[in-house]
DOTORMI-578463 format. One record per residue: x, y, z of N, C-alpha, C, O in turn; residue in one letter. Coordinates in steps of 0.2 Angstrom, whole numbers, plus 2048, in hexadecimal, padded with zeros to 3 digits. Layout:
! DOTORMI-578463
XYZXYZXYZXYZa;...
END
This chain:
! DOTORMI-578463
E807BF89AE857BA89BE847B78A2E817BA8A7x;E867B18A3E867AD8AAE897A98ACE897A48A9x;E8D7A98B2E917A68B2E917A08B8E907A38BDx;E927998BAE8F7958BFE927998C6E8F79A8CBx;E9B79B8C3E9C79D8CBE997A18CFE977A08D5x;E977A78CAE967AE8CDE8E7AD8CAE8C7AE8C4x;E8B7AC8CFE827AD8CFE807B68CEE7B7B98CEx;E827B78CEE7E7C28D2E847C58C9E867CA8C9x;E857C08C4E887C48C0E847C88BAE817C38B9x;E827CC8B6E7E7CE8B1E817D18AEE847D58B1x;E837D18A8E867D38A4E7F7D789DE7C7D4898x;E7F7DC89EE7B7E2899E7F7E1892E847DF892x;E7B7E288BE7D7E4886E837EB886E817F0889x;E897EA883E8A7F1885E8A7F5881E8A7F387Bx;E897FD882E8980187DE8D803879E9380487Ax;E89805872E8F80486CE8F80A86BE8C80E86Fx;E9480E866E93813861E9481585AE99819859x;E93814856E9781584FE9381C84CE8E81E84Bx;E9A81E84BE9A826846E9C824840EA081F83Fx;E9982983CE9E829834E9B82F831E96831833x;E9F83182CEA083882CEA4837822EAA836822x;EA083881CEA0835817E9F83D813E9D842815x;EA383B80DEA2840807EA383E801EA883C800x;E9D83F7FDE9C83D7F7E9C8417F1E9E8477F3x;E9C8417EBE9D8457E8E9C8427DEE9F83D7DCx;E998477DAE9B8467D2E9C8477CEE9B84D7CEx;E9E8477C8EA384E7C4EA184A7BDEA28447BDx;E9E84E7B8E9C84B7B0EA084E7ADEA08547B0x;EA384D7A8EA68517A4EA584E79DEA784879Cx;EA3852798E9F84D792E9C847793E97846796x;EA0842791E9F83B793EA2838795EA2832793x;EA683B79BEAA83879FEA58397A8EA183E7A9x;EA68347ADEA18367B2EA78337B7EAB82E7B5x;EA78347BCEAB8357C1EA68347C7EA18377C6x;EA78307CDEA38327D3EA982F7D7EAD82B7D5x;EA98327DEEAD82F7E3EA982F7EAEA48317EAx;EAB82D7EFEAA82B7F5EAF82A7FBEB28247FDx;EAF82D7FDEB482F806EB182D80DEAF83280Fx;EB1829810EAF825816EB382681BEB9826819x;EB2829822EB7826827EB182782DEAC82A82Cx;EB2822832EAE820836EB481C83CEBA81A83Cx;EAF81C842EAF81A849EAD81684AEA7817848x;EAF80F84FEA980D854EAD80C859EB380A858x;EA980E861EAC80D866EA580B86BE9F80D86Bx;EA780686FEA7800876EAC80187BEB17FE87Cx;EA980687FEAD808886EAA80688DEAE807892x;EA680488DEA3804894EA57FF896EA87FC892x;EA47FD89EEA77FC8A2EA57F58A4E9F7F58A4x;EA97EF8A5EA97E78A3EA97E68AAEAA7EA8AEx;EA67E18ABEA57DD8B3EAD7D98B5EB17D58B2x;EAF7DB8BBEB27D88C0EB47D28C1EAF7CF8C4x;EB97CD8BFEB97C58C1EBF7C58C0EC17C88BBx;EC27C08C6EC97BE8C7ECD7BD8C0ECA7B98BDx;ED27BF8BDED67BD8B7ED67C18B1ED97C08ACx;ED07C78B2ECD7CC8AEED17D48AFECF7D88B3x;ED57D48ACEDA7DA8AFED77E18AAEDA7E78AAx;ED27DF8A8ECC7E78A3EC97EA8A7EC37E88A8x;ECA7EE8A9EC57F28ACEBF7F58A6EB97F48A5x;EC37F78A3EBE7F889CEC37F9896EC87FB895x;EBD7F7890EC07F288AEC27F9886EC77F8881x;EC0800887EC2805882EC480187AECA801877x;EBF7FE878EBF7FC872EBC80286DEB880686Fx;EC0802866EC1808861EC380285BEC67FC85Bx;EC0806858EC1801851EC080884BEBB80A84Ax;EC680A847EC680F842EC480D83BEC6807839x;EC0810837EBF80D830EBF81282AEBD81782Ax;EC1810826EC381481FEC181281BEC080C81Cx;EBD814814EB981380FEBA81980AEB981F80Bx;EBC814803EBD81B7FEEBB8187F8EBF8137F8x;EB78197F2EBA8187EDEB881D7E8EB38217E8x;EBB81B7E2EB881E7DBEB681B7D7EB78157D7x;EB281F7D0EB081B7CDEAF8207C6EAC8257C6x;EB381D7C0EB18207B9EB081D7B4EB481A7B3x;EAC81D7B1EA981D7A9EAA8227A3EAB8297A4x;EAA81F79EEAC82379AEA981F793EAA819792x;EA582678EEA2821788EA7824783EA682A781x;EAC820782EB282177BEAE822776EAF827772x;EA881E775EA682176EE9E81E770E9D81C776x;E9981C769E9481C76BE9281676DE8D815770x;E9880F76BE9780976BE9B804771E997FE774x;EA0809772EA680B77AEA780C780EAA810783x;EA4809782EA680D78CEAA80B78FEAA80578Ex;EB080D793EB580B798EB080D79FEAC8117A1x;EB38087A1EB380C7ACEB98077AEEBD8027ACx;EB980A7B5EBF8087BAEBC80C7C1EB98127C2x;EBF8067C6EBC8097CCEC08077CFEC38027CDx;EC380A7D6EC780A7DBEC38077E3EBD8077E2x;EC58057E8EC18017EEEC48017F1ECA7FE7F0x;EC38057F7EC98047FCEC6802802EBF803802x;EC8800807EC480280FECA7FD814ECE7F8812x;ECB7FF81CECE7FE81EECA7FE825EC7802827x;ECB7F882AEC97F7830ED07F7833ED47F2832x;ED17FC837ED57FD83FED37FC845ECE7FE848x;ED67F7847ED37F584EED97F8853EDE7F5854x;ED77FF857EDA80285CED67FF863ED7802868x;ED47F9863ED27FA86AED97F4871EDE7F086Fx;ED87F6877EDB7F3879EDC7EC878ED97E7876x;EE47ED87DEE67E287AEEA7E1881EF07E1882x;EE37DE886EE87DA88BEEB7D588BEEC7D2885x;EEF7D1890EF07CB891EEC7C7894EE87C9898x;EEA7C0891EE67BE896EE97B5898EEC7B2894x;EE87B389EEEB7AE89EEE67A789EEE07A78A0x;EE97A289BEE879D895EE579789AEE979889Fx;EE279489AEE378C89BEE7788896EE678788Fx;EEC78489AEF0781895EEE778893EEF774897x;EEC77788FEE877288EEEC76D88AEEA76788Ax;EF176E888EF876A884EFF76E884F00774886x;F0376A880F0B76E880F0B77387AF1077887Bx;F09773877F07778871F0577F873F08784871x;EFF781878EFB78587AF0278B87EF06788882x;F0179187EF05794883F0079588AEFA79388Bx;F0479988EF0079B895EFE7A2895EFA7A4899x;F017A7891EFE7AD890EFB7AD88AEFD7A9886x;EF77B1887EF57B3882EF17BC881EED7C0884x;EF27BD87DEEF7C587AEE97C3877EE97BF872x;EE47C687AEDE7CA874EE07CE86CEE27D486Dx;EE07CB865EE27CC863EDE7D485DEDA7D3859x;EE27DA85EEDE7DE85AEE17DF850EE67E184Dx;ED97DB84DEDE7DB847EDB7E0843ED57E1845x;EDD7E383DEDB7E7837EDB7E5832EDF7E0833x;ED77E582BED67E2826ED57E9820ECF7EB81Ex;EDB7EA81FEDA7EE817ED97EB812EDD7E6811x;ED37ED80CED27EB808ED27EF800ECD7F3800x;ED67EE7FAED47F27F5ED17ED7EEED27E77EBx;ECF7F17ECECC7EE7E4ECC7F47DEECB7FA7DEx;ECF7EF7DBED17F47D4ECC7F17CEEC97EB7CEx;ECB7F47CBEC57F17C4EC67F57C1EC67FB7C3x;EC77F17BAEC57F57B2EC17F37AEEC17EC7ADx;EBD7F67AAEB87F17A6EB77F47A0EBA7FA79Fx;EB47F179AEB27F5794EAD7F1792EAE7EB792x;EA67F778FEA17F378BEA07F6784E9E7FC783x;EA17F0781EA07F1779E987F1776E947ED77Ax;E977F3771E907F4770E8F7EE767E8E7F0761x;E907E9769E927E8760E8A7EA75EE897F075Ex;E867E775DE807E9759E7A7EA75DE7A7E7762x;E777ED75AE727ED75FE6F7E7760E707E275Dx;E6B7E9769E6A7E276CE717DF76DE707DB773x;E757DF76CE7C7DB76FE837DF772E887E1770x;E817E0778E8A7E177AE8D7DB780E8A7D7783x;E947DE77EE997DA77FE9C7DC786E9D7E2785x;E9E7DB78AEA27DE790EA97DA792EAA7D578Fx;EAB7DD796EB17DB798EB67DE79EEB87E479Ex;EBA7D97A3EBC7DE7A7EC37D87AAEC57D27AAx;EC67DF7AEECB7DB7B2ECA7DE7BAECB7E47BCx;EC87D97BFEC97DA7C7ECF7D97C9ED37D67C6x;ED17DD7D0ED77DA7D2ED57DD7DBED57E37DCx;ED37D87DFED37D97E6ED87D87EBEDA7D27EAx;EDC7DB7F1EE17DD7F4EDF7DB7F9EDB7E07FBx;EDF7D67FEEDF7D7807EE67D7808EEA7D4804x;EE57DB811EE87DA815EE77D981CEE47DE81Fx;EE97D481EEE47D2828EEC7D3829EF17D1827x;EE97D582FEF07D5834EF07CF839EEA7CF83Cx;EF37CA83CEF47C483FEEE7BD83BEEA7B983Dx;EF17BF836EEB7B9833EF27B4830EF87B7830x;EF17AE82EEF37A882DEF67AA826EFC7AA826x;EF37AD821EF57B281CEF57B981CEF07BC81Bx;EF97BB81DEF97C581DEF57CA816EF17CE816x;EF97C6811EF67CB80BEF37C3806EF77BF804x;EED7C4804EEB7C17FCEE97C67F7EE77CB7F8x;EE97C37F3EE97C97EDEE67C37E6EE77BD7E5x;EE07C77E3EDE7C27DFEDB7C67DAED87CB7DCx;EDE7C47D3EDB7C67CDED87C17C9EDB7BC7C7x;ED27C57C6ECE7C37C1ECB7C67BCEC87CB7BCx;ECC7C17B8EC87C47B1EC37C27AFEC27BC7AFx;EBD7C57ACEB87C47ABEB37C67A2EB37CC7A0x;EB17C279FEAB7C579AEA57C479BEA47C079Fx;EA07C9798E9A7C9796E967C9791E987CD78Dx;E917C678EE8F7C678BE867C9789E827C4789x;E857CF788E7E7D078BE797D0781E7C7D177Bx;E737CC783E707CC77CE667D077EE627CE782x;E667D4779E607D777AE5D7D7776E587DA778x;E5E7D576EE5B7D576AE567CF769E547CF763x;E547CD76BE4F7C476CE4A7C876EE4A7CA774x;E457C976BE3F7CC770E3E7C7775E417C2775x;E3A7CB77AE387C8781E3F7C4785E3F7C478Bx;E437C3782E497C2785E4E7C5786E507CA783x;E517C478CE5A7C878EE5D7C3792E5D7BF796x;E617C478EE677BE78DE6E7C1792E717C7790x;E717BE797E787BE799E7C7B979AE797B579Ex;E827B9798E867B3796E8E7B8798E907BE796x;E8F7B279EE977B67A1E9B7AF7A5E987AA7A7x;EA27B27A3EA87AC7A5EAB7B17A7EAB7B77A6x;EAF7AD7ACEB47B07B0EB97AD7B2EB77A77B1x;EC07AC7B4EC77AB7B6EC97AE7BCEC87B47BCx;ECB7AC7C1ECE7AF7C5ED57AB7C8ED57A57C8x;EDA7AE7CBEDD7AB7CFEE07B17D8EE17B77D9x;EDF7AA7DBEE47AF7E2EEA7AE7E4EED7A97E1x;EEE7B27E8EF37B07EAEF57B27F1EF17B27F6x;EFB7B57F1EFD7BA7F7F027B97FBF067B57F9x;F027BB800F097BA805F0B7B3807F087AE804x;F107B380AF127AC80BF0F7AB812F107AE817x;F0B7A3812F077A2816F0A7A381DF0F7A681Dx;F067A1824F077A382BF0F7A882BF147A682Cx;F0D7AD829F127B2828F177B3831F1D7B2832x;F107B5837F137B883BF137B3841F107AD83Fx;F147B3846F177AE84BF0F7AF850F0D7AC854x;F0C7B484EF057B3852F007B184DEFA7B284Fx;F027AE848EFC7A8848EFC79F84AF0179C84Cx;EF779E84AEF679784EEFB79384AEFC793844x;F0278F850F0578D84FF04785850F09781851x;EFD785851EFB77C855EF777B84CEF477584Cx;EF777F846EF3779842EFB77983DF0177C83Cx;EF677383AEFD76E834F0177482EEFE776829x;F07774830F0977882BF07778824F0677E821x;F05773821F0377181BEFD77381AEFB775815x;EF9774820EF277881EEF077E81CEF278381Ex;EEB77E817EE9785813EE2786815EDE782814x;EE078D818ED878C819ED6790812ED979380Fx;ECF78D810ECE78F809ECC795807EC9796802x;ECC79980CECA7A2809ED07A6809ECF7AB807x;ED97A380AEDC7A580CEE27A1807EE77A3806x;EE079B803EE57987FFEE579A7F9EE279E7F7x;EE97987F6EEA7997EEEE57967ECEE37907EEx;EE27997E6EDC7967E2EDC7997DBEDD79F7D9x;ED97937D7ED87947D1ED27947CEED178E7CCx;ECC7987CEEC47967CBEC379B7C6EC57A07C4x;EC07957C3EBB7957BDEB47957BAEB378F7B9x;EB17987BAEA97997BBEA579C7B4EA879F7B0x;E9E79B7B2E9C79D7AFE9479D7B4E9279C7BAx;E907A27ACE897A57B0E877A77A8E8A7A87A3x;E807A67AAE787A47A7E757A87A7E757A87ADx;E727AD7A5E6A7B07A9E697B27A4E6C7B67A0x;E5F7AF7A5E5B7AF7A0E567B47A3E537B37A9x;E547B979FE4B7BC79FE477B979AE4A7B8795x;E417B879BE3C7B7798E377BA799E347B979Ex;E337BF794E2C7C1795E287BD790E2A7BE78Bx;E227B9790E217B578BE1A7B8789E187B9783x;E177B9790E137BC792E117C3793E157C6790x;E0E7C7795E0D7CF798E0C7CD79FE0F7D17A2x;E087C87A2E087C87A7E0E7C37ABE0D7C37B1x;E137BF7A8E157BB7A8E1E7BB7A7E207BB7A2x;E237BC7ABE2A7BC7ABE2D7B47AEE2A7B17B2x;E317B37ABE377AC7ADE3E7AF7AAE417B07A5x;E407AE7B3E487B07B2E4C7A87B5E497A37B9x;E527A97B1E577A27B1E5E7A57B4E627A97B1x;E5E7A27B8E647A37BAE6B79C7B8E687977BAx;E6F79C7B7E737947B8E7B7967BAE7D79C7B9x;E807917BCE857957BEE8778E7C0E8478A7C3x;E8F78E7BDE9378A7BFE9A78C7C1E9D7907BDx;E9E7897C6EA578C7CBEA87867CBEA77817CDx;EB07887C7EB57807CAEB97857D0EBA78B7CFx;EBB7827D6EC27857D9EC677E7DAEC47787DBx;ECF7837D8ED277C7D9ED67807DCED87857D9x;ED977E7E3EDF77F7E7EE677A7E7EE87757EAx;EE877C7E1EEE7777DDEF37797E3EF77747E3x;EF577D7E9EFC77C7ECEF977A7F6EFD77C7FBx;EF27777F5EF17777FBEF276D7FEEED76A7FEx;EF776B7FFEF4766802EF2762808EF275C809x;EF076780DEEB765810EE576D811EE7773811x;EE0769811EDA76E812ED676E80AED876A806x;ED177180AECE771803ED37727FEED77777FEx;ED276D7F9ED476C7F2ED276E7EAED576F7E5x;ECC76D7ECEC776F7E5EC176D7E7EBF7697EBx;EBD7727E4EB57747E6EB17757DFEB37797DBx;EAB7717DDEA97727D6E9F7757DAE9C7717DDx;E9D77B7D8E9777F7DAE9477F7D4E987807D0x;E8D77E7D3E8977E7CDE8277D7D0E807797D3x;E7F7847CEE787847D1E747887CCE7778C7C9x;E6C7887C9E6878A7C7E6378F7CCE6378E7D2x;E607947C8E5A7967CCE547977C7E567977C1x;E4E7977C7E4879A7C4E4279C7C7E3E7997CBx;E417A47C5E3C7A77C7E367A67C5E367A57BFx;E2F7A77C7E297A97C2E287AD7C5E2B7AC7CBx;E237B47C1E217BA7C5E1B7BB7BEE1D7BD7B9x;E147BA7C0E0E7BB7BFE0A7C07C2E0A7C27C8x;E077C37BDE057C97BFDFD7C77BDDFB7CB7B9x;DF97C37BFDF37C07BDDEE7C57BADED7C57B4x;DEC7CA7BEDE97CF7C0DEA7D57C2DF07D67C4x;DE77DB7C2DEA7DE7C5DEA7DF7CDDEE7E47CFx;DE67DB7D0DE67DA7D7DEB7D37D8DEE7D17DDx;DEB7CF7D3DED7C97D6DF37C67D1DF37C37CBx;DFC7C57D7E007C47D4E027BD7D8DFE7BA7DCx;E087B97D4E097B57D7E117B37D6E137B77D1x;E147AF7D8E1C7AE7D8E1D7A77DAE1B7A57DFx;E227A37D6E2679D7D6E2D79E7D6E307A37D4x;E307987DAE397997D8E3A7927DAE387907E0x;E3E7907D6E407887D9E4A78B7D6E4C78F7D2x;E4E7867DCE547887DCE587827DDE587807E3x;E5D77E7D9E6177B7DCE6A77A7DBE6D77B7D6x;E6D7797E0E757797DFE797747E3E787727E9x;E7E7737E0E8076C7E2E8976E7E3E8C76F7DDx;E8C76F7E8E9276D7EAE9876A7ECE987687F2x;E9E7687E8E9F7627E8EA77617EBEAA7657E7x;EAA7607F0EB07647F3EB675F7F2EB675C7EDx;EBA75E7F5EBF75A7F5EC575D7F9EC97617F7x;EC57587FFECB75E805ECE756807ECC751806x;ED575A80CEDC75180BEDD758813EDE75E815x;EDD74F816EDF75081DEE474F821EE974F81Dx;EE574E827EEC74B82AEEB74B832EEB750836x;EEB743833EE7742839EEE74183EEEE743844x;EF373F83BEFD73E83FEFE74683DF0474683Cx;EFD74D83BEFE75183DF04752838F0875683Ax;F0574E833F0974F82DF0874E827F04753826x;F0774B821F0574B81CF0074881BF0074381Ex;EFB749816EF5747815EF3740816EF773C813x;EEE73D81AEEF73381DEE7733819EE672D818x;EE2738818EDB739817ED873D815ED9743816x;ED473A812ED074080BEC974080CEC773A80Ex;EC374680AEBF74580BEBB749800EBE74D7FCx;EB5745801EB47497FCEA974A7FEEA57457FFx;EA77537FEEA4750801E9E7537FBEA17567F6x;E997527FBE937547F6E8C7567F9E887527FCx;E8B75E7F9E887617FCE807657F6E817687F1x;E797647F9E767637F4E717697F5E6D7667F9x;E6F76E7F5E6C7737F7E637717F1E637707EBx;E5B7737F6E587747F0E5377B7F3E5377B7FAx;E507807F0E4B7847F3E467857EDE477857E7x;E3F7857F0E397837ECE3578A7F1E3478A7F7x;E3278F7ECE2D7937F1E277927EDE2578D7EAx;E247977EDE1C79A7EBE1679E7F0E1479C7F5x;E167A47EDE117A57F0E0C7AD7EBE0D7AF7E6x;E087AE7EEE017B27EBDFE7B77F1DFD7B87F7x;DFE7BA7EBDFB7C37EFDF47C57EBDF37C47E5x;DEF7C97F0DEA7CA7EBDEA7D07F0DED7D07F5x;DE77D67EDDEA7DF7EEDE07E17EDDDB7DD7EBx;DE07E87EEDDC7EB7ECDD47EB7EEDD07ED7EBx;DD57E87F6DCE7E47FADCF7EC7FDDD37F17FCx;DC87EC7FFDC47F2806DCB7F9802DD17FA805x;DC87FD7FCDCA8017F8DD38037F8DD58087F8x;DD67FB7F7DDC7FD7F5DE07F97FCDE47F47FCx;DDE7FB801DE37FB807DE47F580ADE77F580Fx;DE27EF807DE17E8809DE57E5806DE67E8801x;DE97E0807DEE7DC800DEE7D5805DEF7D480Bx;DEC7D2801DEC7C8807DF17C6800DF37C87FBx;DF57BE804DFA7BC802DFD7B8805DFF7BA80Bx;DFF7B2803E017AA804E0A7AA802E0E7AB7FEx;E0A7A9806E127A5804E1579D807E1379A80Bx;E1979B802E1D792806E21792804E237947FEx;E2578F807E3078E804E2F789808E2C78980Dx;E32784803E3577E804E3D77D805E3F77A800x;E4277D808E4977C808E4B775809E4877380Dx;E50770806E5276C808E5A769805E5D7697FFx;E5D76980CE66767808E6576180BE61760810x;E6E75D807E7075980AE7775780AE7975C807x;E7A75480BE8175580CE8574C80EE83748813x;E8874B808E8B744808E92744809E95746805x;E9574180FE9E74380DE9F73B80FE9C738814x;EA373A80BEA773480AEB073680CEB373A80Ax;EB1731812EBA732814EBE72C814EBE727817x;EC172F810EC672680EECF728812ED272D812x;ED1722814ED6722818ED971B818EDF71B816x;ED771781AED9710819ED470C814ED6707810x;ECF70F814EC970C812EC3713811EC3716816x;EBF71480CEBB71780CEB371580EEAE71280Cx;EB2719812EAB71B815EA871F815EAC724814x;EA1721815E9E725815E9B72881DE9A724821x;E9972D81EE99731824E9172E823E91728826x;E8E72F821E8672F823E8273481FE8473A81Dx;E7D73281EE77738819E7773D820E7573C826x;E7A74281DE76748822E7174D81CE7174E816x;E6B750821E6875581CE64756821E64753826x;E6075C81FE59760821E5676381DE59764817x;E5076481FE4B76981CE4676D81EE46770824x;E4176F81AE3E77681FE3877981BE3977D816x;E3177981EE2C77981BE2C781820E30783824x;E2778581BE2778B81BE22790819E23793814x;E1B79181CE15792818E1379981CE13798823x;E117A081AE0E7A581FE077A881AE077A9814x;E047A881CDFD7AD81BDFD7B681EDFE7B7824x;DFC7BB81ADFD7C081EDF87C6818DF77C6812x;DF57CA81DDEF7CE81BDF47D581DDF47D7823x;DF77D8817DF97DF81ADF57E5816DF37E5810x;DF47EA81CDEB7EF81CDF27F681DDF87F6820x;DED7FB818DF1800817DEE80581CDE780481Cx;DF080A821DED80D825DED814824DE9819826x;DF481481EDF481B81ADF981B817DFC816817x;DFC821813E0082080EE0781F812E0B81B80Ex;E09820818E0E81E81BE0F81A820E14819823x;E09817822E09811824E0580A825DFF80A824x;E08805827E057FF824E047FA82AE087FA82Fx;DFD7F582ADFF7F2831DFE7EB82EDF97EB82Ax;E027E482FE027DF82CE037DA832E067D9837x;DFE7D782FDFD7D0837DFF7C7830DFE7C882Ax;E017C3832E037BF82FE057B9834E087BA839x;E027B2831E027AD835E097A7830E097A682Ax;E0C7A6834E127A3830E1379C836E1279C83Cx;E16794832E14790834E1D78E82FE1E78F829x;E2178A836E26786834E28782836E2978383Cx;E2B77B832E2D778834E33774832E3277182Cx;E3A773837E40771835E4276C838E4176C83Ex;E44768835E46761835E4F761834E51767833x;E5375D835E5975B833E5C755837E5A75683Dx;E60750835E6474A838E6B74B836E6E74C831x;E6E74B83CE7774B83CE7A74483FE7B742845x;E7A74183AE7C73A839E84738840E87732842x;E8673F841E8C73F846E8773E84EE8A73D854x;
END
């Protein structure tokens, strides 16, 4: 740290601690199985802060408590049958000190004192599930999620969001395995800016979108393929609607849809090799307010993600302990938002990209260890049209 007034100032990383102190545990009984897990832990930041005018801490006696527990059972009702259900708990306590510190007042809105704010965030998850076995090669799954926060001095206190989910898994296809899953979910929760120490300078009407009411709908793909013996291709594909039907200003609806594809070759027995091209496309929709009351301006933005790798290994040089091996990723996004208010315009093509190539020869020195040298070469590009 450095500061222009105070020249001779140095500020050290400071010293941490984190303890924890866990118990595990598993219990079978016929075909019922049981396991659970007990967490609690510490961390503490006590040392002692640098001296300057308006800084009333001699030291931060920072403590943060943590809790972590859950269970988990299964059970095969019969031989085509299985239930489970699992429990998730955990819990961050923030005990550390909470001074006053005093503000620069920048507008009418801002106060002149203000607190350092210590928050906690409990969190639990409830799940039930069951898989059916219809015929061989074919089961069927199915479950209900239901996750619980609670933050303390947040703009929302408690969300709470349940979802339901199928699966569908297929094994009977040689060389093939097949997964096919839909899901529903919805959020909710407390009644927004619940307490007087949240930010009272943004628009009542605004919803930030991790904390808003939301309704998505998603589905998912995934393909294996052995065609070959030496030869595998996995498919990934996946599509998400979110629709924030009670928010009017802030995001609105959000449509996510992206593929992936693997190759993994196994040439030789010294010599493999690997492909993956990946792309996903993001499409958003959020309603603004420039007069600080209802919505005057919309944006709708379109964001385009691509990744392209490859690379090769050949093993088995100067009696095993040699392995050489090429790799390259290519990345490139970009992002189009259009904002309409009087008249629609467009912001500007924004994007980057990013070349990515390393060569690397790693030598085994013995069974437990390895010494690897590797020359790697990149370069990143991007234009911000702002």
């Amino acid at each position: 740290m450095s500061l222009p007034t105070y020249y001779d100032v140095y500020s050290a990383t400071p010293d941490n601690e984190a303890h924890q102190v866990s118990l595990s545990g598993q219990y079978r009984l016929d075909r019922t199985i049981m396991s659970g897990r007990f967490i609690v832990g510490r961390m503490i930041q006590d040392d002692d802060l640098i001296q300057v005018a308006g800084n009333p801490i001699q030291n931060w006696d920072g403590e943060v408590d943590t809790t972590d527990a859950n269970i988990r059972i299964t059970s095969m009702l019969s031989n085509r049958l299985r239930v489970g259900g699992s429990v998730d708990y955990s819990n961050r306590e923030n005990n550390s000190s909470v001074y006053e510190f005093q503000q620069y007042n920048f507008d009418s809105v801002s106060g002149t004192f203000k607190e350092n704010v210590a928050t906690d965030v409990e969190r639990s998850t409830f799940k039930l599930n069951a898989s059916y076995r219809i015929a061989s090669g074919y089961r069927l799954q199915a479950g209900y999620d239901r996750k619980d926060i609670e933050r303390t001095y947040s703009d929302r206190e408690e969300t709470n969001e349940d979802s339901l989910w199928a699966k569908l898994s297929i094994r009977a296809i040689d060389n093939f395995t097949i997964d096919m899953k839909a899901a529903h979910s919805n959020r909710g929760g407390s009644e927004y800016q619940a307490t007087e120490l949240t930010s009272s300078e943004d628009n009542s009407l605004m919803r930030k979108y991790y904390l808003a009411d939301r309704e998505r709908n998603e589905v998912e793909l995934r393909v294996s393929h052995t065609p070959l013996d030496w030869l595998s291709i996995d498919f990934t594909g996946r599509y998400a609607k979110d629709d924030y039907d009670d928010t009017v200003i802030g995001l609105t609806e959000s449509e996510d849809y992206s593929y992936d594809i693997n190759l993994n070759m196994q040439l030789t027995k010294q010599f493999s090799a690997y492909g993956f091209a990946g792309q996903q496309w993001i499409n958003s929709a959020q309603a603004g307010s420039q007069s600080y009351s209802d919505p005057d301006w919309y944006a709708d933005i379109e964001d385009e993600f691509i990744n392209l790798g490859a690379g090769v290994s050949y093993g088995g040089l100067m009696e095993d302990k040699l392995t050489l091996g090429a790799d390259y990723l290519f990345s490139n996004s970009s992002s189009d938002t259009y904002v309409t208010a009087e008249g629609t315009s467009p912001y500007g093509d924004y994007y980057s990209y990013n070349h990515s190539a390393s060569l690397y020869a790693n030598y085994a020195l013995s069974d437990d260890m390895a010494l690897k040298l590797t020359y790697r070469y990149e370069r990143y590009y991007d234009t911000d049209d702002a």
